[in-house]
FIDO-271204 format. One record per residue: chain; x, y, z of N, C-alpha, C in turn; residue in one letter. Coordinates in steps of 0.2 Angstrom, whole numbers, plus 5000, padded with zeros to 4 digits. Layout:
// FIDO-271204
<"A",<X,Y,Z>,<X,Y,Z>,<X,Y,Z>,"a">
...
// end
This chain:
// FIDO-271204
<"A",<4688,4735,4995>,<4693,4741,4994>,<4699,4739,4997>,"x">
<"A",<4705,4741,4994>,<4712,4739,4998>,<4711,4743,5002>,"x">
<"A",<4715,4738,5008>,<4716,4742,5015>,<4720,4747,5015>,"x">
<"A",<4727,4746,5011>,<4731,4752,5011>,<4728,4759,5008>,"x">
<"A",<4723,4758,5001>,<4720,4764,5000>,<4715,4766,5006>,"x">
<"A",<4713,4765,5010>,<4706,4766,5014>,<4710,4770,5021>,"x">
<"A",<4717,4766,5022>,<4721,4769,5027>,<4721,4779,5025>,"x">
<"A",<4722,4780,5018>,<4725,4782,5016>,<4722,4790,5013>,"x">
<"A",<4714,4787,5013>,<4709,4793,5012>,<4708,4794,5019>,"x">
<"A",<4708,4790,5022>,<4704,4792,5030>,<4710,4798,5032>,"x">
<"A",<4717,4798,5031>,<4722,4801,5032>,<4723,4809,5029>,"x">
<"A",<4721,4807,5023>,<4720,4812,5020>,<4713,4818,5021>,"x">
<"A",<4708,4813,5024>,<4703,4819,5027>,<4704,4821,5033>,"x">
<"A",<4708,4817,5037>,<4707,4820,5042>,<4711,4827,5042>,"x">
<"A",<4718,4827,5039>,<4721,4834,5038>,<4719,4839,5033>,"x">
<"A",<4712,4838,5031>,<4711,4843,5025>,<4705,4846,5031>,"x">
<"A",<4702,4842,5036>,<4696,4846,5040>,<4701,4851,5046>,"x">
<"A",<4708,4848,5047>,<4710,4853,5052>,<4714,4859,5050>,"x">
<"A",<4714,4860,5044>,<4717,4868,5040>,<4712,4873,5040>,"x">
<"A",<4716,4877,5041>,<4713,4884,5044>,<4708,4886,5037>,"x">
<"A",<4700,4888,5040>,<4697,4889,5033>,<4697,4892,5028>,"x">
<"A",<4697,4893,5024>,<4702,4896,5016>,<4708,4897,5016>,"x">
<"A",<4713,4893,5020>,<4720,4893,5018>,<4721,4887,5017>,"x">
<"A",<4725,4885,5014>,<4729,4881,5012>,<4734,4879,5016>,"x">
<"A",<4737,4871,5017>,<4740,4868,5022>,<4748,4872,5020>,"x">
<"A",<4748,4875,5013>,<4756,4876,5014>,<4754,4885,5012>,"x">
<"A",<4750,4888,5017>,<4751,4898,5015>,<4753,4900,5021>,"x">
<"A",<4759,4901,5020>,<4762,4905,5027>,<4761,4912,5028>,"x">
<"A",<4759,4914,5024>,<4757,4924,5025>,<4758,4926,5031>,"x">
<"A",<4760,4931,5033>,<4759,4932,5037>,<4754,4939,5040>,"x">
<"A",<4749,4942,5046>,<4745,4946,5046>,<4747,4952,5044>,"x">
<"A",<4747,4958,5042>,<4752,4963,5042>,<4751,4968,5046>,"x">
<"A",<4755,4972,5046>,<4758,4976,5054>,<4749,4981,5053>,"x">
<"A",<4749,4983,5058>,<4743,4985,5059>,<4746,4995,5057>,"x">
<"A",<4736,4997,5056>,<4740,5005,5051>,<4741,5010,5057>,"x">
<"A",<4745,5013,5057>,<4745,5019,5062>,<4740,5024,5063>,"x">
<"A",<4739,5027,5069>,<4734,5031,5071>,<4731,5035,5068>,"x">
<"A",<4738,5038,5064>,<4735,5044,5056>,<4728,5040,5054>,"x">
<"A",<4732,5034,5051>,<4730,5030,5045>,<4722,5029,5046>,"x">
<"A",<4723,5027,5053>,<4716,5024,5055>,<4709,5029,5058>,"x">
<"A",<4712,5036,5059>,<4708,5039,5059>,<4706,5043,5054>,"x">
<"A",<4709,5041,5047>,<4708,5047,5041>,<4704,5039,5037>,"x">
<"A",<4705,5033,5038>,<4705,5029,5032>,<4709,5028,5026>,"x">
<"A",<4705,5024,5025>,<4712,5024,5014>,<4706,5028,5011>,"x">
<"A",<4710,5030,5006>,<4706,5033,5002>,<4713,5035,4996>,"x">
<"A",<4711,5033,4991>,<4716,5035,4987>,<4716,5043,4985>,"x">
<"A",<4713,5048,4988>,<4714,5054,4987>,<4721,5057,4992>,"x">
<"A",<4722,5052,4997>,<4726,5055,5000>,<4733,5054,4998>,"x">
<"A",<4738,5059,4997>,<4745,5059,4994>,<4750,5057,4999>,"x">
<"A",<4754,5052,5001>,<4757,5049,5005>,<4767,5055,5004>,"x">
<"A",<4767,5058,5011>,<4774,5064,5011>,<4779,5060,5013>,"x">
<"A",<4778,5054,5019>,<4783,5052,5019>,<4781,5046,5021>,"x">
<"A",<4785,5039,5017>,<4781,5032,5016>,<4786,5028,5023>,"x">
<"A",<4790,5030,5027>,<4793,5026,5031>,<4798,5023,5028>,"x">
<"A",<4801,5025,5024>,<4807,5021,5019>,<4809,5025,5019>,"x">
<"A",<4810,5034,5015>,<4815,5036,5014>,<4813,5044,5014>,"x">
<"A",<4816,5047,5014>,<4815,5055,5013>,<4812,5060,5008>,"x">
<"A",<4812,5054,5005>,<4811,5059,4995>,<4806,5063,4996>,"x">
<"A",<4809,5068,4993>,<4804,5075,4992>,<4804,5081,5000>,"x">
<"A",<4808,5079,5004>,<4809,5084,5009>,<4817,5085,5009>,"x">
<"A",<4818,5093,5013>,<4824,5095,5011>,<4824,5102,5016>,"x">
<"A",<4830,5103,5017>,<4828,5108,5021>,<4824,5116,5019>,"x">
<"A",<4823,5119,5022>,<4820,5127,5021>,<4826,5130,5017>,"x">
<"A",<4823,5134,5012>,<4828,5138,5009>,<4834,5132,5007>,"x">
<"A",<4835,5126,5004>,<4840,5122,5004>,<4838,5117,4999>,"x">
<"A",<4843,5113,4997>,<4840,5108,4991>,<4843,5100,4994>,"x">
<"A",<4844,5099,5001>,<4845,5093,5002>,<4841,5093,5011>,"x">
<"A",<4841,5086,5013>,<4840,5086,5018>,<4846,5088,5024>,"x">
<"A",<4843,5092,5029>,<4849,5093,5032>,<4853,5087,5038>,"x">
<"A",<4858,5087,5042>,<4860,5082,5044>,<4856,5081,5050>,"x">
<"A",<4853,5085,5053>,<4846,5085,5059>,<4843,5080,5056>,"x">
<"A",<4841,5079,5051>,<4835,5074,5052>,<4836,5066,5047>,"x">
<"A",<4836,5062,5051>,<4838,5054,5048>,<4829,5051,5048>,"x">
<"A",<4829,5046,5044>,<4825,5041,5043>,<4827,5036,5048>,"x">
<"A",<4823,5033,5052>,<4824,5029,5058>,<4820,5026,5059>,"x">
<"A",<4820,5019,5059>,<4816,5014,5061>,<4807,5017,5058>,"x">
<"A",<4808,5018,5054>,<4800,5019,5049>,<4798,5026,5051>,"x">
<"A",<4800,5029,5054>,<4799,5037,5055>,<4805,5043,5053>,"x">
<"A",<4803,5048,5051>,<4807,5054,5049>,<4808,5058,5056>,"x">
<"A",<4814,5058,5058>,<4817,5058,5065>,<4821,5065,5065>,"x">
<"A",<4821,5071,5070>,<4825,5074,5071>,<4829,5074,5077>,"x">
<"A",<4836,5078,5075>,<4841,5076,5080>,<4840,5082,5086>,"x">
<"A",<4838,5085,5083>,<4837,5092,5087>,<4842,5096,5086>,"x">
<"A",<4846,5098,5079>,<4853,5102,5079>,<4850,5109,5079>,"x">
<"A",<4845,5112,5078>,<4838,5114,5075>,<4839,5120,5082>,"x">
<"A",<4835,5128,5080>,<4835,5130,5084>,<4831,5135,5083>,"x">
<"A",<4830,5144,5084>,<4826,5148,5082>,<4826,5148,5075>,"x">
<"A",<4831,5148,5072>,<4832,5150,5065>,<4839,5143,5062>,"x">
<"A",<4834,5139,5058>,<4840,5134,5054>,<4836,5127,5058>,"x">
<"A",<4838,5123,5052>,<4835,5117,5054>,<4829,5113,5052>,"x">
<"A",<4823,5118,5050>,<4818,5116,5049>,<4817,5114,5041>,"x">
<"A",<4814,5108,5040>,<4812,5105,5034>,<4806,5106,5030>,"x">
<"A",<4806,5107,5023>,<4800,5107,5020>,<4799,5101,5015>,"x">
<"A",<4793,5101,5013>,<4792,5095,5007>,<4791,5099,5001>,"x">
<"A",<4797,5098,4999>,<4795,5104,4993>,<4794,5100,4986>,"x">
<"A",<4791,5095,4983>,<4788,5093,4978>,<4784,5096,4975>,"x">
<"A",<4777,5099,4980>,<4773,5102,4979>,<4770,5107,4984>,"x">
<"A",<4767,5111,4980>,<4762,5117,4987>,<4754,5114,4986>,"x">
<"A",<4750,5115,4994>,<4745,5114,4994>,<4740,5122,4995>,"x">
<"A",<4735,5121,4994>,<4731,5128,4995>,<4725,5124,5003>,"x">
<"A",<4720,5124,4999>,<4713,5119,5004>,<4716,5110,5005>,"x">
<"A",<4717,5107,5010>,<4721,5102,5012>,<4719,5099,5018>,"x">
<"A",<4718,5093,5018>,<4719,5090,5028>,<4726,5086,5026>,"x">
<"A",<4728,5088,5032>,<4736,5084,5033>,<4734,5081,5039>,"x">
<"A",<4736,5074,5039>,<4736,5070,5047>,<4743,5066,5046>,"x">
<"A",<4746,5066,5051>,<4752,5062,5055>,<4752,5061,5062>,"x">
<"A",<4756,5056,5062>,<4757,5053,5071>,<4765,5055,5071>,"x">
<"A",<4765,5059,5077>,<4771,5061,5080>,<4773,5058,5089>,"x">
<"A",<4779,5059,5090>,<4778,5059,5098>,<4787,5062,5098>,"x">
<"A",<4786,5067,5106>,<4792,5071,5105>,<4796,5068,5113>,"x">
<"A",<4802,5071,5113>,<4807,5070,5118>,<4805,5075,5123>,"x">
<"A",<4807,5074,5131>,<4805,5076,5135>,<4808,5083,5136>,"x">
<"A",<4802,5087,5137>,<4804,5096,5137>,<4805,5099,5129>,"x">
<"A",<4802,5094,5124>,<4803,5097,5118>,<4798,5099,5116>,"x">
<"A",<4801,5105,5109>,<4797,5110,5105>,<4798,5108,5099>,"x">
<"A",<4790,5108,5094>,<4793,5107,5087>,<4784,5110,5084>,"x">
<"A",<4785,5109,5077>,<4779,5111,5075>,<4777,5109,5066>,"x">
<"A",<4773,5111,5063>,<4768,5109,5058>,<4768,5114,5054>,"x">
<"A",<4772,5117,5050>,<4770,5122,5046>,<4765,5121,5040>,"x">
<"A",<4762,5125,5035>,<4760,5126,5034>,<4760,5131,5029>,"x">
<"A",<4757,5132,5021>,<4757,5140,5016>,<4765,5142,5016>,"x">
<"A",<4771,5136,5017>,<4779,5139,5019>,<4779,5142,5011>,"x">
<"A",<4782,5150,5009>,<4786,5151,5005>,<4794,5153,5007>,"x">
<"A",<4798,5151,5001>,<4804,5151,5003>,<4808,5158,5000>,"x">
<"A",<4813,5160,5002>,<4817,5166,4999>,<4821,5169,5002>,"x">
<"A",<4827,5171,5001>,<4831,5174,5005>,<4830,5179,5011>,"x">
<"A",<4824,5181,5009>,<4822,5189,5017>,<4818,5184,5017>,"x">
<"A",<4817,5176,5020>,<4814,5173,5026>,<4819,5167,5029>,"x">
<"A",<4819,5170,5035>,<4825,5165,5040>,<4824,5160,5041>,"x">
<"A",<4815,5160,5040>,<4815,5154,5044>,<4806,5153,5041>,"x">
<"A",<4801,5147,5044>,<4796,5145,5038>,<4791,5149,5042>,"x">
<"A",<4791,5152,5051>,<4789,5155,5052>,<4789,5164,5050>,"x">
<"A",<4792,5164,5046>,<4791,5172,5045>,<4786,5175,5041>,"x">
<"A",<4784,5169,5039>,<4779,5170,5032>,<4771,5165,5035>,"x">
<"A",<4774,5159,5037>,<4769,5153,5036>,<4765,5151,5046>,"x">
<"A",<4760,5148,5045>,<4755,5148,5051>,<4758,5142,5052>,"x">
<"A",<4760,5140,5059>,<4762,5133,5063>,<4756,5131,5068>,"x">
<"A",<4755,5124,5067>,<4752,5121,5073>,<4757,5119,5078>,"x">
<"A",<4756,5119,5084>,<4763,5120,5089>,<4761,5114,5092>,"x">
<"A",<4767,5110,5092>,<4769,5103,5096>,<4775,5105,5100>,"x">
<"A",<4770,5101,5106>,<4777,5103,5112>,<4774,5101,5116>,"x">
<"A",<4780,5098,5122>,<4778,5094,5126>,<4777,5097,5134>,"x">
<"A",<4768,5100,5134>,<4766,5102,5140>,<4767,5102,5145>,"x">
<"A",<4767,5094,5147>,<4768,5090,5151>,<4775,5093,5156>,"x">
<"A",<4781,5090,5151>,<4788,5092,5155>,<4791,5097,5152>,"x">
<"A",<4786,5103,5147>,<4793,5110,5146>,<4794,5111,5153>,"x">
<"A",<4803,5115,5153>,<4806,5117,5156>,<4801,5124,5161>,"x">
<"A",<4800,5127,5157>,<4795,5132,5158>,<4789,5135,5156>,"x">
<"A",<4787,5138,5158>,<4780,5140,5160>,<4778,5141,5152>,"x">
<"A",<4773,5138,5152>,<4768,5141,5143>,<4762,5145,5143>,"x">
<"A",<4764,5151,5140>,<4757,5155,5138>,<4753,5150,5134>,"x">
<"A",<4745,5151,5134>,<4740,5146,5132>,<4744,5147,5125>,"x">
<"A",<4744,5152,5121>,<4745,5152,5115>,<4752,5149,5112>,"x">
<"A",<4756,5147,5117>,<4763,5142,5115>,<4762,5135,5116>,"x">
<"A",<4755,5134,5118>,<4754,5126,5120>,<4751,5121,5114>,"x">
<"A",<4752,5116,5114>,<4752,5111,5110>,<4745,5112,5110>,"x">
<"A",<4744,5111,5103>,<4738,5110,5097>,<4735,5119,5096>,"x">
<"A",<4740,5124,5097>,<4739,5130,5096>,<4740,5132,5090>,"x">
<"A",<4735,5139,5086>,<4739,5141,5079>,<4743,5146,5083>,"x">
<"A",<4750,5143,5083>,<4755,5149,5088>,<4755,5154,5087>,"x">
<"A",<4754,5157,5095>,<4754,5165,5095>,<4748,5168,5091>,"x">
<"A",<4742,5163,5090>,<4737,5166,5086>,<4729,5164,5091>,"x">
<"A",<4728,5158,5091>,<4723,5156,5093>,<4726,5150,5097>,"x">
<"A",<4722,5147,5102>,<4725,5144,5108>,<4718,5137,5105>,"x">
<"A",<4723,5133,5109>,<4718,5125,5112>,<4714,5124,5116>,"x">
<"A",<4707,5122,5115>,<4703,5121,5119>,<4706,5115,5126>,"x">
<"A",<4709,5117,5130>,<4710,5112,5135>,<4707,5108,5139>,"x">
<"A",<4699,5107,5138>,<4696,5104,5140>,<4692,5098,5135>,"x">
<"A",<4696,5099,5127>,<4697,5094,5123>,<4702,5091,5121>,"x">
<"A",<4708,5094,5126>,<4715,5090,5123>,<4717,5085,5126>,"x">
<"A",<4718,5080,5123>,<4723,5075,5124>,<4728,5073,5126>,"x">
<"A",<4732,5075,5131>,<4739,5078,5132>,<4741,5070,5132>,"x">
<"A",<4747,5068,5130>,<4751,5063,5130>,<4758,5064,5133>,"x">
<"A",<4759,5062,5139>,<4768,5060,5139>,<4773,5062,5133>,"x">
<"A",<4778,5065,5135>,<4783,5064,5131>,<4786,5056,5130>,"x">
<"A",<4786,5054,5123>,<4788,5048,5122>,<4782,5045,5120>,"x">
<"A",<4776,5046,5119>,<4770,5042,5118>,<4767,5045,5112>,"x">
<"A",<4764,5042,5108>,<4764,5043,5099>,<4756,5048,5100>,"x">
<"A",<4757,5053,5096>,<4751,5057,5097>,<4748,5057,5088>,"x">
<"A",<4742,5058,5086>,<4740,5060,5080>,<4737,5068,5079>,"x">
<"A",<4739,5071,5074>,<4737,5079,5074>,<4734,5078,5066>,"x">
<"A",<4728,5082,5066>,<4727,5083,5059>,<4725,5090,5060>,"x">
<"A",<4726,5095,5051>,<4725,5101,5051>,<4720,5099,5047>,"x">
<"A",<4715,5102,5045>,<4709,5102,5038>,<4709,5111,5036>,"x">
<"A",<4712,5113,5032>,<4710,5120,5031>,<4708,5121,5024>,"x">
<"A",<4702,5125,5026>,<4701,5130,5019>,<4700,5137,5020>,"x">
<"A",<4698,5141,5016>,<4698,5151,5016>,<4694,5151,5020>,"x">
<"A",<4689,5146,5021>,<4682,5147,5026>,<4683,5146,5033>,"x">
<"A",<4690,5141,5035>,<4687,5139,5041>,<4695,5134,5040>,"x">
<"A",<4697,5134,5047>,<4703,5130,5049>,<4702,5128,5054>,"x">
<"A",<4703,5120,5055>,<4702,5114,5063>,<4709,5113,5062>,"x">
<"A",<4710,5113,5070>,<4717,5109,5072>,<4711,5102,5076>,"x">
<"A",<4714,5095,5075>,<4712,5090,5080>,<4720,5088,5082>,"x">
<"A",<4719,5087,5087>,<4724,5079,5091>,<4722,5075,5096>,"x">
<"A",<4724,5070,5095>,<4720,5063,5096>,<4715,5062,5096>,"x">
<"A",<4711,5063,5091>,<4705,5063,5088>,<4700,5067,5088>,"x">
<"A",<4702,5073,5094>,<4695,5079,5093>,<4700,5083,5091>,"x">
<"A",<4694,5090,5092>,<4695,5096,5087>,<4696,5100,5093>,"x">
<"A",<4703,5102,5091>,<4704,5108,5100>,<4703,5114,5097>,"x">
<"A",<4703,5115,5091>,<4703,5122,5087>,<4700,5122,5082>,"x">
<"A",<4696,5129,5081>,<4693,5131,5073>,<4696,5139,5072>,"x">
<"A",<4696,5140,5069>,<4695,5149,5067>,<4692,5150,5060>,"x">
<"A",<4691,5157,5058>,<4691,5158,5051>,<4697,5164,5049>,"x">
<"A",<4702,5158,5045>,<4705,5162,5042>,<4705,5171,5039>,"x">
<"A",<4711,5172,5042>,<4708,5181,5036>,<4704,5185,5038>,"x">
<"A",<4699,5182,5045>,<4694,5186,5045>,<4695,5192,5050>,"x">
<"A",<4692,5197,5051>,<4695,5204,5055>,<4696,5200,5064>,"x">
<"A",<4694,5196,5065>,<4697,5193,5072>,<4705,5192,5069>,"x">
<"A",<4706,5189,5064>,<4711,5183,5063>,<4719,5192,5064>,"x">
<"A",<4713,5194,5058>,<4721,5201,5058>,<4721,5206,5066>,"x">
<"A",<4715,5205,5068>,<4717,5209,5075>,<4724,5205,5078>,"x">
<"A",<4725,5199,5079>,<4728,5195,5081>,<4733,5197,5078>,"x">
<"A",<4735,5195,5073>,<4740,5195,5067>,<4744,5203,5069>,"x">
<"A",<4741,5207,5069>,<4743,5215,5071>,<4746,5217,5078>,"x">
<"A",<4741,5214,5080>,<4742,5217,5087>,<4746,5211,5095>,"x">
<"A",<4747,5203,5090>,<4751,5200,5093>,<4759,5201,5090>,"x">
<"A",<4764,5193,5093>,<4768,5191,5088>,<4771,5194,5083>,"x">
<"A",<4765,5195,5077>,<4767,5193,5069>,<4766,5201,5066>,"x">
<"A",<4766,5207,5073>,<4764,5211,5070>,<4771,5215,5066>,"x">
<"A",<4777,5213,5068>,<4783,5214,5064>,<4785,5210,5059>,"x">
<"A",<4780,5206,5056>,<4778,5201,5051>,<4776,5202,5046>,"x">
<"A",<4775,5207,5042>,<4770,5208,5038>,<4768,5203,5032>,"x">
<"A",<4771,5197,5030>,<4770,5192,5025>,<4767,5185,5030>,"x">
<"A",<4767,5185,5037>,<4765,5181,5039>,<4757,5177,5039>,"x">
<"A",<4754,5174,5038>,<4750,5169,5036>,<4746,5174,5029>,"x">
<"A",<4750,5176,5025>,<4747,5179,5020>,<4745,5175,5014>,"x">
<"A",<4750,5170,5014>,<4750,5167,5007>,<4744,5160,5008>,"x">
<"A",<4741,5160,5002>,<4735,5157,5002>,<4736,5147,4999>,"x">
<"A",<4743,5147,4997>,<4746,5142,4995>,<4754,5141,4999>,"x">
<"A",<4756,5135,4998>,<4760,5136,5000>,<4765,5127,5002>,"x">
<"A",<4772,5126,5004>,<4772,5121,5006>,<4772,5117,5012>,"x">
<"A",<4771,5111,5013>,<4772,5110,5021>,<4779,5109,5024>,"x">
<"A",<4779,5111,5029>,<4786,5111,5034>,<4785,5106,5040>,"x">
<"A",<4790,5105,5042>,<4792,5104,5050>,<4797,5104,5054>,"x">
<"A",<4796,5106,5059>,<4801,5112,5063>,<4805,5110,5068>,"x">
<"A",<4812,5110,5068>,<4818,5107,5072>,<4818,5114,5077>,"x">
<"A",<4817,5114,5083>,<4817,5116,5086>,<4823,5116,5093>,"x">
<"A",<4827,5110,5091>,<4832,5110,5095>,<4830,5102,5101>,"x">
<"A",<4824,5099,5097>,<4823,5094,5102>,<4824,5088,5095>,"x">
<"A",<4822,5081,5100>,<4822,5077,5094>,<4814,5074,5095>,"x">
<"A",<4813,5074,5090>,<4804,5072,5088>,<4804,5068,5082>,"x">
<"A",<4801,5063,5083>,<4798,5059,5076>,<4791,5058,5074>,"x">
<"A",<4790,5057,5067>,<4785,5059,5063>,<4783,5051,5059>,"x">
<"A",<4778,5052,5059>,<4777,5043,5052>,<4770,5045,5052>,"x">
<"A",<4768,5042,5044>,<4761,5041,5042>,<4760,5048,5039>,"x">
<"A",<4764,5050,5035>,<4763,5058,5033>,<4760,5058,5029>,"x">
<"A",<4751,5062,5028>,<4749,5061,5021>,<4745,5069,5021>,"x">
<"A",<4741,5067,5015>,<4739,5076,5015>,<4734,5072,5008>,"x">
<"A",<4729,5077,5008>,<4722,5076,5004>,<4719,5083,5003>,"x">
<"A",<4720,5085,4996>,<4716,5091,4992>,<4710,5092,4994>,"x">
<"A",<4708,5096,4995>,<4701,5098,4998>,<4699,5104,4991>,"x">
// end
């Protein structure tokens, strides 16, 4: 055999044994970005409807509004507020669609001594000021450094002013460190989780639910958590919080 072909196979095996196994000497792929907390503790499943993809806005806008308000920017893959946002004004809905029976899961993390929240059944209309006047909030806020003292029922992972957090299952995280909340609700029965356990249940509607309703907050309310449908919000508060991995699954 020529010498120069014999150079030339030997050459050629030895660079085909040291490529990485099922790649190819010329596939530069690269790994891809790993999925966020949401992502990872709900899995994929193509039932879930993706609110906000980390690119752009589409489909939210403000309360009572047909654009996004200037409070809230797209920033670095998450839907960001500035916090211009107060008791009344500011807060965003996704208004494409209403959900009824649903689990929502996102990862959030807020600024230090901030307030913001998760609505939920939002209807809109001039005699409501705000998405609280009608609609049930899962409440975010940051335990750790508010300014001031929190009744159980204003503490993170509560149905505010309704039902409080089991604080011996919560996972309180720093301001500035990424949290995951999910709601699962149906007629029967509603879970708040964050960071992966379940600090809440209740039963909607039931005579516990309206003693509450009546006799707390919401008793100058009377359309508050009535509606059985509705859409999702989230609540500018006056601080700056960011949201990513927003999705939500029909139940």
């Amino acid at each position: 055999m020529n010498k120069l072909l014999i150079v030339f196979l030997l050459f050629f095996g030895f660079t085909a044994c040291n490529s990485p196994s099922g790649e190819s000497a010329g596939d530069t792929t690269e790994a891809s970005e790993p999925a966020g907390e949401a992502m990872e503790e709900t899995g994929e499943s193509d039932d879930w409807i993706v609110l906000f993809d980390g690119e752009d806005a589409s489909g939210w806008r403000s309360f009572n509004g047909d654009s996004l308000p200037a409070g809230w920017v797209v920033e670095e893959g998450t839907l960001k507020s500035l916090g211009h946002g107060g008791d009344i004004g500011g807060d965003i809905v996704y208004g494409e669609r209403e959900f009824d029976n649903f689990e929502l899961a996102l990862d959030w993390k807020i600024s230090e001594g901030g307030n913001s929240g998760i609505f939920y059944h939002v209807k809109e209309g001039e005699q409501y000021a705000a998405p609280y006047y009608n609609a049930p909030e899962y409440q975010i806020i940051d335990d750790i450094g508010f300014p001031e003292p929190l009744e159980e029922w204003q503490q993170l992972g509560a149905d505010y002013a309704m039902y409080t957090a089991d604080p011996e299952k919560k996972i309180v995280k720093p301001a500035g460190e990424w949290n995951t909340s999910r709601i699962v609700f149906t007629e029967d029965n509603a879970e708040y989780w964050l960071n992966g356990e379940m600090v809440l249940n209740f039963d909607p509607w039931s005579e516990e639910w309206e003693k509450l309703k009546t006799e707390g907050k919401w008793k100058d309310f009377p359309e508050y958590g009535s509606n059985k449908s509705g859409l999702i919000g989230l609540q500018d508060h006056g601080s700056e919080i960011w949201f990513k991995n927003i999705r939500i699954k029909e139940l």
